[in-house]
TORKOL-4160 file (C-alpha; in steps of 0.2 Angstrom, whole numbers, padded with zeros to 4 digits, m for minus):
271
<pt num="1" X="m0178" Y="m0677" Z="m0392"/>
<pt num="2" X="m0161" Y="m0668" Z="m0394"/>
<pt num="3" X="m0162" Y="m0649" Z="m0388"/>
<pt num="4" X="m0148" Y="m0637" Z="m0386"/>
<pt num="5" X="m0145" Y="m0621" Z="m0380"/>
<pt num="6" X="m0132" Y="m0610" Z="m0383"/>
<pt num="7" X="m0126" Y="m0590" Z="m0376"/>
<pt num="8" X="m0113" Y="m0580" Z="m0380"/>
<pt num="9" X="m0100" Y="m0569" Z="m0368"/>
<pt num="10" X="m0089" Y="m0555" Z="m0369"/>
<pt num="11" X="m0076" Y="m0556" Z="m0360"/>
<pt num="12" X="m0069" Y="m0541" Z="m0349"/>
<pt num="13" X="m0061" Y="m0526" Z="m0359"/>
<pt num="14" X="m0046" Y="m0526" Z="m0351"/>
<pt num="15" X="m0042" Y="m0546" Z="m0357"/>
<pt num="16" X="m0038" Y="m0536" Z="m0374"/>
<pt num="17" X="m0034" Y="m0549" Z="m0388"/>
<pt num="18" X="m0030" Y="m0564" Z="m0375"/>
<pt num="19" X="m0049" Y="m0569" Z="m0374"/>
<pt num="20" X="m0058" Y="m0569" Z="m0393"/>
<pt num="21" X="m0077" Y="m0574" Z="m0383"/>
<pt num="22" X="m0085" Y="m0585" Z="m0372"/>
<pt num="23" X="m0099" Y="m0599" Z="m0378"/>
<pt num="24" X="m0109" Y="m0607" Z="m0364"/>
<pt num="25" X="m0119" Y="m0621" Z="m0371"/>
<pt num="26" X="m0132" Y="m0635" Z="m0363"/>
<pt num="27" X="m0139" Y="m0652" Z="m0374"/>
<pt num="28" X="m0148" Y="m0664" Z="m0369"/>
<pt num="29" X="m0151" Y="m0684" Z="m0379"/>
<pt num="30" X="m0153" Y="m0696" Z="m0372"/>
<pt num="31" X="m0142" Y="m0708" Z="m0385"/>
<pt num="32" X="m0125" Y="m0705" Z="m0391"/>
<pt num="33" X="m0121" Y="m0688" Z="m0401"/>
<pt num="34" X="m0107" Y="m0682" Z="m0409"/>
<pt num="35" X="m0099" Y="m0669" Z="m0407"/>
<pt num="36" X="m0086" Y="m0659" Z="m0419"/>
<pt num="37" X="m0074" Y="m0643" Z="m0416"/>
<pt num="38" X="m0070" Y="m0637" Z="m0432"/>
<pt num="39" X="m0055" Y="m0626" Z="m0437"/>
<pt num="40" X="m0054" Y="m0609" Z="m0429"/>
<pt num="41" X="m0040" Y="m0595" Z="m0425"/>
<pt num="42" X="m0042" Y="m0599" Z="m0406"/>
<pt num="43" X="m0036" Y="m0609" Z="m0394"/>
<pt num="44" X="m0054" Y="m0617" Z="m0384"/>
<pt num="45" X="m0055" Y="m0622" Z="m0365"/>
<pt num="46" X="m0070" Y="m0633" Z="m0364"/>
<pt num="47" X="m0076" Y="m0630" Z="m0345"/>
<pt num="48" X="m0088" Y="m0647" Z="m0344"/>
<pt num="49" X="m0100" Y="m0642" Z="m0332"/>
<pt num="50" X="m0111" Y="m0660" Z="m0331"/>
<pt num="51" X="m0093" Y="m0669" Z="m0333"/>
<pt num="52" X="m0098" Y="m0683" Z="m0343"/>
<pt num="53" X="m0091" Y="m0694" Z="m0348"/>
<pt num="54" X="m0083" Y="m0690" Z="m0366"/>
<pt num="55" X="m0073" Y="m0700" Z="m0382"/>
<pt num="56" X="m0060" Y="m0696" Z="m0392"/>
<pt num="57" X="m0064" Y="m0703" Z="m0410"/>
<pt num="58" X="m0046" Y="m0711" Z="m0416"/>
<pt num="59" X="m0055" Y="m0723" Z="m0426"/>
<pt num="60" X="m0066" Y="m0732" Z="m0413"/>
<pt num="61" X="m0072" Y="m0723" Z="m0396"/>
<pt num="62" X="m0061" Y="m0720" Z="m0382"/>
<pt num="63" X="m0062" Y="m0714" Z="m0365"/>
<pt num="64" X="m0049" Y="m0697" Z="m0361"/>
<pt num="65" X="m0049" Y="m0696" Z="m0345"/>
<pt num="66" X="m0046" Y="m0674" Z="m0344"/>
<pt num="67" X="m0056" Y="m0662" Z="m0328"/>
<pt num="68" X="m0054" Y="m0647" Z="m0341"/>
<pt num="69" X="m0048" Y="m0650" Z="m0361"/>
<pt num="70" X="m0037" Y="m0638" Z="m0370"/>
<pt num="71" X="m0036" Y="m0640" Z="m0387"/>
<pt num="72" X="m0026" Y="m0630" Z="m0399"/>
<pt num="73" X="m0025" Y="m0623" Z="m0418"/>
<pt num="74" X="m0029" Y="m0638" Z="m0427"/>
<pt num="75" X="m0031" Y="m0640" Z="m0446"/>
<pt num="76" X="m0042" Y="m0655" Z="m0445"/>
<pt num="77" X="m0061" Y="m0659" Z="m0437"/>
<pt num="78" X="m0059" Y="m0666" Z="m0421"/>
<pt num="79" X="m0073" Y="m0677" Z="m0416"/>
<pt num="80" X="m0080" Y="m0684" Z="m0399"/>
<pt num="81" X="m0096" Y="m0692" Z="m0394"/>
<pt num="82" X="m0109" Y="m0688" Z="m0376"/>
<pt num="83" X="m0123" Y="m0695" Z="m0371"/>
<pt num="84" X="m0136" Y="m0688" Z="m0360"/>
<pt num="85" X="m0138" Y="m0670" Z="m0353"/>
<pt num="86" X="m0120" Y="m0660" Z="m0353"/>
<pt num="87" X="m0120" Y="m0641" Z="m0352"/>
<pt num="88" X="m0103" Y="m0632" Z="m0351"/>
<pt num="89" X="m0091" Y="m0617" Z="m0355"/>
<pt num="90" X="m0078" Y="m0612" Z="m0370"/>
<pt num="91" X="m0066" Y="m0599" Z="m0366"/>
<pt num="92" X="m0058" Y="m0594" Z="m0385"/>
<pt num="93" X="m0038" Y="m0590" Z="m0381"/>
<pt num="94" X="m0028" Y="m0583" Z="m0392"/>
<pt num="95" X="m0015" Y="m0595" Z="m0396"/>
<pt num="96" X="m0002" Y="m0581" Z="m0387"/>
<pt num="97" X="m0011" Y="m0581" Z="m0372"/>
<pt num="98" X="m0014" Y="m0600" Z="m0371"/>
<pt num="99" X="0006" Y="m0602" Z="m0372"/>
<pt num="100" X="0007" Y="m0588" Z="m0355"/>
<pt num="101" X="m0006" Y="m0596" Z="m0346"/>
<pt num="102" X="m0002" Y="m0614" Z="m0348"/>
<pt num="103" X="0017" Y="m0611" Z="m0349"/>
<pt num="104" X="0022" Y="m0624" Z="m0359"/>
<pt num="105" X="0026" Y="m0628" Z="m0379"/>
<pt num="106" X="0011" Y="m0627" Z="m0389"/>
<pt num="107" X="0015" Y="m0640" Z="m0404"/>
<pt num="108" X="0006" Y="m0654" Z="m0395"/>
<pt num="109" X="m0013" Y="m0646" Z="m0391"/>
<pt num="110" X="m0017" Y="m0647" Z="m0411"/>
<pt num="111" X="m0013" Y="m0665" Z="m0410"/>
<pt num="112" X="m0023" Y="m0671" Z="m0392"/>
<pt num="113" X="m0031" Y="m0665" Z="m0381"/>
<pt num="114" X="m0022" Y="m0656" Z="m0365"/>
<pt num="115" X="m0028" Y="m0653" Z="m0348"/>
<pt num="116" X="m0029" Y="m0637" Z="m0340"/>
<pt num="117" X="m0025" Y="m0644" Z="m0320"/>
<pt num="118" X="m0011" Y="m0653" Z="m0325"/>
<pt num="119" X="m0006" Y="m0637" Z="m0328"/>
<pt num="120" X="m0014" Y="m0625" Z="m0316"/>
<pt num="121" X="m0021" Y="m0639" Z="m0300"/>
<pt num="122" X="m0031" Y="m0634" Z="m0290"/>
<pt num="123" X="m0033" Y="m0616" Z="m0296"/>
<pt num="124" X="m0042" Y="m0624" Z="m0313"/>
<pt num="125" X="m0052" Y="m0640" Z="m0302"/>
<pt num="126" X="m0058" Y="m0624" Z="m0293"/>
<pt num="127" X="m0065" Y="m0614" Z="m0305"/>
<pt num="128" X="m0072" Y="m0628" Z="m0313"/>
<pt num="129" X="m0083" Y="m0629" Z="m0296"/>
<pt num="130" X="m0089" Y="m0612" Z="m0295"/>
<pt num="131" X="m0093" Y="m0611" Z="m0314"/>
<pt num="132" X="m0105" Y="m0627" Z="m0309"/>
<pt num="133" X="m0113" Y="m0618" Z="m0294"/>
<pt num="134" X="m0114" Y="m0602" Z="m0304"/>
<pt num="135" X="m0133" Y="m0597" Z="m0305"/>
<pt num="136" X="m0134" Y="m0590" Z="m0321"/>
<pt num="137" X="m0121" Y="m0589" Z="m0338"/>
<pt num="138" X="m0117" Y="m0569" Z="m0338"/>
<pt num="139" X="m0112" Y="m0576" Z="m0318"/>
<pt num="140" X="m0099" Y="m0589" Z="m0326"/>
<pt num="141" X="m0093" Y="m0578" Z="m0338"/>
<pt num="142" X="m0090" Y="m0565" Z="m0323"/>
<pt num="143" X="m0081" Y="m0580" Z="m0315"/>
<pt num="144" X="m0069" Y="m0582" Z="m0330"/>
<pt num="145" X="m0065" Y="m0564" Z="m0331"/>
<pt num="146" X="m0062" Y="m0564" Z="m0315"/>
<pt num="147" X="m0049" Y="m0579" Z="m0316"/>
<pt num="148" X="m0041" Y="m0575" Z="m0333"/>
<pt num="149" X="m0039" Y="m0557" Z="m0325"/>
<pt num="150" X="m0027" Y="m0567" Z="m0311"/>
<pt num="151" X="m0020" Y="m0578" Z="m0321"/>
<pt num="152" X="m0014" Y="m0569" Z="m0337"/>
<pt num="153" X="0000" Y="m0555" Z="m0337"/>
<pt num="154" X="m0008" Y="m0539" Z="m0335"/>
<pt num="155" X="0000" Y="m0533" Z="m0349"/>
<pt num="156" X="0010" Y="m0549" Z="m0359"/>
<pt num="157" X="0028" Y="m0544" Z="m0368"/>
<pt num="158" X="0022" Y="m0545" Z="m0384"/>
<pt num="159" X="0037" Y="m0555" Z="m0393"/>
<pt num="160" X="0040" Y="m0560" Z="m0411"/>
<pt num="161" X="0027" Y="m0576" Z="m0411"/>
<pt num="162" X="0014" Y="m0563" Z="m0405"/>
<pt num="163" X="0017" Y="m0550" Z="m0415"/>
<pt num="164" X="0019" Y="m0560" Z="m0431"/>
<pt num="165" X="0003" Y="m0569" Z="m0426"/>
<pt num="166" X="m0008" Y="m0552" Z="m0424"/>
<pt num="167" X="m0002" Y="m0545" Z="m0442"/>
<pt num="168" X="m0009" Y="m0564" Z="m0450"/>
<pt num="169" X="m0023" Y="m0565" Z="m0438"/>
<pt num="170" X="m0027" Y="m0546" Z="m0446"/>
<pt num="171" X="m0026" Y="m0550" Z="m0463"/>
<pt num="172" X="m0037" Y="m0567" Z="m0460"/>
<pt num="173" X="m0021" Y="m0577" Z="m0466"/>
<pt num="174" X="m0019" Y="m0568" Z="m0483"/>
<pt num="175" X="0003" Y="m0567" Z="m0481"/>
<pt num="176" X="0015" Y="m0579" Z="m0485"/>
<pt num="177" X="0026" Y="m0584" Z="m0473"/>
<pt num="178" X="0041" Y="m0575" Z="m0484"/>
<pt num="179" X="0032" Y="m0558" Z="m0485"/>
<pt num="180" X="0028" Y="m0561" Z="m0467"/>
<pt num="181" X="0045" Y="m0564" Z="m0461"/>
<pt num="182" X="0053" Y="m0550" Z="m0471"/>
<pt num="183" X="0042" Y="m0538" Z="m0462"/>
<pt num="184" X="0048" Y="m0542" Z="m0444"/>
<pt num="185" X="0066" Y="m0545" Z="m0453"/>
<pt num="186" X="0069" Y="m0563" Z="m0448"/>
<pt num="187" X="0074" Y="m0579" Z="m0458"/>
<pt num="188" X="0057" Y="m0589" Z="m0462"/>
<pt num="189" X="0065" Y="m0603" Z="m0452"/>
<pt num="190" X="0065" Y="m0593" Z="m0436"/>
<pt num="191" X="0048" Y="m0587" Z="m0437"/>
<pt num="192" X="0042" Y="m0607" Z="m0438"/>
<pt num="193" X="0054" Y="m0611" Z="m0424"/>
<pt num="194" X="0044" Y="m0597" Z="m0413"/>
<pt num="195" X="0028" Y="m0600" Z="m0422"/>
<pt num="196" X="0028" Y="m0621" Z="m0418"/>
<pt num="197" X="0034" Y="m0617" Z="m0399"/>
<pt num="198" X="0021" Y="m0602" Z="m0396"/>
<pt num="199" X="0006" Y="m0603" Z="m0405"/>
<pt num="200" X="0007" Y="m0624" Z="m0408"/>
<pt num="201" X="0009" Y="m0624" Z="m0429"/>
<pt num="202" X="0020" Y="m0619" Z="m0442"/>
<pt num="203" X="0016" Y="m0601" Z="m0449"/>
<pt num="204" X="0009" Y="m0609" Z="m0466"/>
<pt num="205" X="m0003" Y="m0619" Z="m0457"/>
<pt num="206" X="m0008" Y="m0605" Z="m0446"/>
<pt num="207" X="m0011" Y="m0595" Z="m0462"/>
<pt num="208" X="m0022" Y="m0606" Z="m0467"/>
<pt num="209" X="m0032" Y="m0613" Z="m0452"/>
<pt num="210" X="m0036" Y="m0592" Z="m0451"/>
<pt num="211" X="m0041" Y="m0592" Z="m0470"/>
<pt num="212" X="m0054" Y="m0606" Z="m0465"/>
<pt num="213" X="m0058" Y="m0599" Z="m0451"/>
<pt num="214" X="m0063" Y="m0583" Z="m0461"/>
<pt num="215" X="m0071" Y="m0592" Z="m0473"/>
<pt num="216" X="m0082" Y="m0602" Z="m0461"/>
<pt num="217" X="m0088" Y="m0587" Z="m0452"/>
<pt num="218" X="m0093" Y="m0579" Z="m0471"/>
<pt num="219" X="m0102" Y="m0596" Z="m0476"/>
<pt num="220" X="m0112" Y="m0594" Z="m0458"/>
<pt num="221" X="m0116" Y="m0577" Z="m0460"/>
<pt num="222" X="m0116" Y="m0572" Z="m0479"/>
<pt num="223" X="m0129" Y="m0579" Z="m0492"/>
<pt num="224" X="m0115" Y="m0573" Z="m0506"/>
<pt num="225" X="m0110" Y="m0585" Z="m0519"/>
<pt num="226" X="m0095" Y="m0598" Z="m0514"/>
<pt num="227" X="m0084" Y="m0592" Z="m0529"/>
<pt num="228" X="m0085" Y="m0575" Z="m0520"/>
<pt num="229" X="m0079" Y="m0581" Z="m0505"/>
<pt num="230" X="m0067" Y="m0591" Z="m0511"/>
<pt num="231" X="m0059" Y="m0574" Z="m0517"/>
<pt num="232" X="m0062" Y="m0564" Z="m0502"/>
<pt num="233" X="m0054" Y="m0577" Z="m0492"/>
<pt num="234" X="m0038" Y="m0579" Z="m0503"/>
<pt num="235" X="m0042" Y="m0595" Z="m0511"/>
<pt num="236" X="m0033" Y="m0598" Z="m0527"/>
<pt num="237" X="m0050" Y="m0600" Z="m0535"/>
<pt num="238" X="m0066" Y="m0609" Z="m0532"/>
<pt num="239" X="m0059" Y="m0628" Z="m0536"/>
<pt num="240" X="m0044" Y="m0625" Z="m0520"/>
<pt num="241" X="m0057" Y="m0618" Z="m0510"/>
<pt num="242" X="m0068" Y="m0634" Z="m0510"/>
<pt num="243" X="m0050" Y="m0645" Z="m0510"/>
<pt num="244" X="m0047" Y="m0637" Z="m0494"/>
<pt num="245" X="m0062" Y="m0637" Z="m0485"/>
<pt num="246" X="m0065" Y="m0656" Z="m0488"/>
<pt num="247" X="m0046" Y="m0660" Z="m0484"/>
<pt num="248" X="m0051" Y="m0650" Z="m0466"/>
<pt num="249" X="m0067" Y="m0657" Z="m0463"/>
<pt num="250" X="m0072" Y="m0670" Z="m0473"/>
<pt num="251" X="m0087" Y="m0660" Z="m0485"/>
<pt num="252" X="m0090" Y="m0648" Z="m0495"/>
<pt num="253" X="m0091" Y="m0629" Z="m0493"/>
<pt num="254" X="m0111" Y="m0630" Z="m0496"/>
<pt num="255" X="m0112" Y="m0647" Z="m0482"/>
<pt num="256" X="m0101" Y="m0635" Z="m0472"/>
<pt num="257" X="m0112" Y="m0616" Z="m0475"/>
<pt num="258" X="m0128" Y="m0628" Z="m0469"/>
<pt num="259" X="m0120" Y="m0638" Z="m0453"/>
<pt num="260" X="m0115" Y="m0619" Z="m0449"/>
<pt num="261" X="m0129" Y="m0612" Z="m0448"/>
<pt num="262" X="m0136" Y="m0626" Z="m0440"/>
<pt num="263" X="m0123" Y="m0625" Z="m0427"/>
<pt num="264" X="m0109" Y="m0616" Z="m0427"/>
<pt num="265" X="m0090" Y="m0621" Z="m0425"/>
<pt num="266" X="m0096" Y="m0631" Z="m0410"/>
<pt num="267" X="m0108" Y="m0645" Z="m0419"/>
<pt num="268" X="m0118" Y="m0657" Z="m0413"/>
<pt num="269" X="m0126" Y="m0671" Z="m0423"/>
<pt num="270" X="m0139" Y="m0684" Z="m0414"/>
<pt num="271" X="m0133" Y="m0703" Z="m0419"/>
């Protein structure tokens, strides 16, 4: 029997924008299931308390050997199966405050999966420890504010990328990239030069992985009709709407409205 259990976190006050929320999760089956990360305006840490063992779906299963995956915007389903029982922690980043914790580019996380201790050692192997020995979840949410307090600027230069990122992320993606870059009066090819090293994609795409992401959250939450959301989101009308849903993840926006609400951007489906 497959059961689940999941809780939501807020993280502290003072983490501002950087953190969006925390999700703490536990399954148990005792086959394989799979597992999907849809499309979201976040950058996700997956703290993997049980550390099982987990599969990267590029066709056929494969082992990927990471203590603490990072994955970044992405504008496609990315897919993994687990077997057994495996409880763990998402920490939601902003993509600004994934690029000052990690330090590096952020073009490659939508494409694979990254590893927080190859970028942080020891610092991320140990909180990974005392998120397992934790008690109870608002105690491993504690924990993370706790780290993400140490390890983030107090208060992060906000620079072009970030600033450019917060007015789109505001607007749900609804700006194009030349409206967007006449407003901070640079060239559109600067703004994708920052917006590829910073926040890992071009602004276009980031537009429209945050149209989805609106979207998603309305067809979870709203019992409104789909043309109407199409609207509200920015969607040519309801035919692009559809076209880019399946391009994303594979269905249609009424396959996707029902997997939501069975559960959430972080899905699991029993094989």
């Amino acid at each position: 029997m497959f059961t689940r259990e999941i809780v939501h976190g807020t993280p502290h006050e003072d983490l501002g924008r950087a953190v969006t929320g925390y999700l703490g999760y536990r399954t148990f089956w005792p086959g394989p299931a799979q597992w999907q990360l849809l499309p979201r305006g976040f950058v996700m840490v997956l703290f993997d308390l049980e550390v099982p063992q987990r599969w990267v779906l590029r066709g056929r299963y494969q082992r990927c050997d990471v203590v603490v995956p990072v994955s970044g915007l992405h504008d496609r389903v990315v897919r993994f199966a687990q077997a057994g029982r495996y409880s763990g922690i998402a920490a939601c980043l902003s993509p600004t405050a994934a690029f000052a914790l990690l330090g590096v580019e952020m073009a490659d996380f939508g494409r694979r999966w990254g590893d927080l201790v190859d970028h942080l050692g020891s610092a991320a192997r140990d909180l990974l420890g005392r998120l397992a020995d934790a008690v109870d979840w608002p105690s491993r949410f504690a924990l993370l504010d706790q780290f993400l307090l140490r390890a983030l600027p107090a208060r992060p230069a906000v620079d072009l990328a970030g600033r450019a990122w917060q007015r789109l992320r505001s607007v749900e993606g609804a700006l194009s990239v030349a409206a967007l870059a006449e407003e901070f009066s640079v060239s559109t090819r600067t703004l994708e030069t920052r917006f590829r090293r910073e926040i890992g994609v071009s602004p276009k795409n980031a537009a429209r992985i945050l149209r989805f992401h609106h979207a998603a959250r309305l067809l979870e939450r709203e019992d409104a009709g789909l043309t109407w959301i199409a609207h509200e989101c920015g969607y040519t009308d309801h035919a692009h709407f559809a076209k880019d849903v399946r391009a994303m993840v594979g269905c249609t926006p009424t396959e996707l409205r029902s997997s939501l609400r069975a559960c959430g951007f972080l899905q699991a489906r029993a094989e």
